[in-house]
N, C-alpha and C positions, 0 to 999 in steps of 0.2 A: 099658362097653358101646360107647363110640365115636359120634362123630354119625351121625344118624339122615335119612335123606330122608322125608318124609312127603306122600302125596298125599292131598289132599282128593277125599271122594268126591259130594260137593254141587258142586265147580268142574268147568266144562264140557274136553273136550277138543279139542285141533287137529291138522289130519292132520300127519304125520310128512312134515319133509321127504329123510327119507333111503328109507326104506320105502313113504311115500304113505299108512299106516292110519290113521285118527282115535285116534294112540290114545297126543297129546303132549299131556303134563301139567306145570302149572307143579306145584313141589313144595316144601315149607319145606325148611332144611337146621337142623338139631335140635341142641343140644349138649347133651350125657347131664344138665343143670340145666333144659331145658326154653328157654333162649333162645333165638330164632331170629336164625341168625348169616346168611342170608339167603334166596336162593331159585333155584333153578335150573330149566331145561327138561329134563322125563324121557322118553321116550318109551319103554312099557312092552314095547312089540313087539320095536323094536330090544334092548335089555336084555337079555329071553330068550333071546336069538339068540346075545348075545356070550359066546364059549366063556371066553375070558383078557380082563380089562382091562389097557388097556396106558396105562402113567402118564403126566400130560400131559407135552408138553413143554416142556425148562426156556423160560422168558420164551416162551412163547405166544402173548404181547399178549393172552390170554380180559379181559376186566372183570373188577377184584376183586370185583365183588359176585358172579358166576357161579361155582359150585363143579363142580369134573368129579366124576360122579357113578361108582360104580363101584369 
């Protein structure tokens, strides 16, 4: 099945700083045995919007705890 992002629907949201909607969620990142390998920011407005995701890129500098969602 591949990892999984999962949003809690009990945790509050923050407005998006790319779009401006309330509508950025922290989110677990799942691996198909149920471990949380950590947690990223989703923002569910921007997401719908994006036609292609486009892969990060190499050495980014992101945090390893941060996973690119997509």
């Amino acid at each position: 099945m591949g990892t999984q992002l999962r949003i809690s629907r009990e945790d509050g949201s923050l407005p998006c700083e790319v779009c401006g909607f309330p509508t950025m969620h922290v989110a677990k990142v799942v691996a198909d045995d149920g471990t949380v390998l950590g947690r990223t920011l989703v923002c569910t407005t921007c997401q719908r919007s994006k036609h292609h995701a486009e892969p990060p890129a190499a050495g980014s500098g992101a945090p390893p705890d941060e996973v690119a969602a997509g």
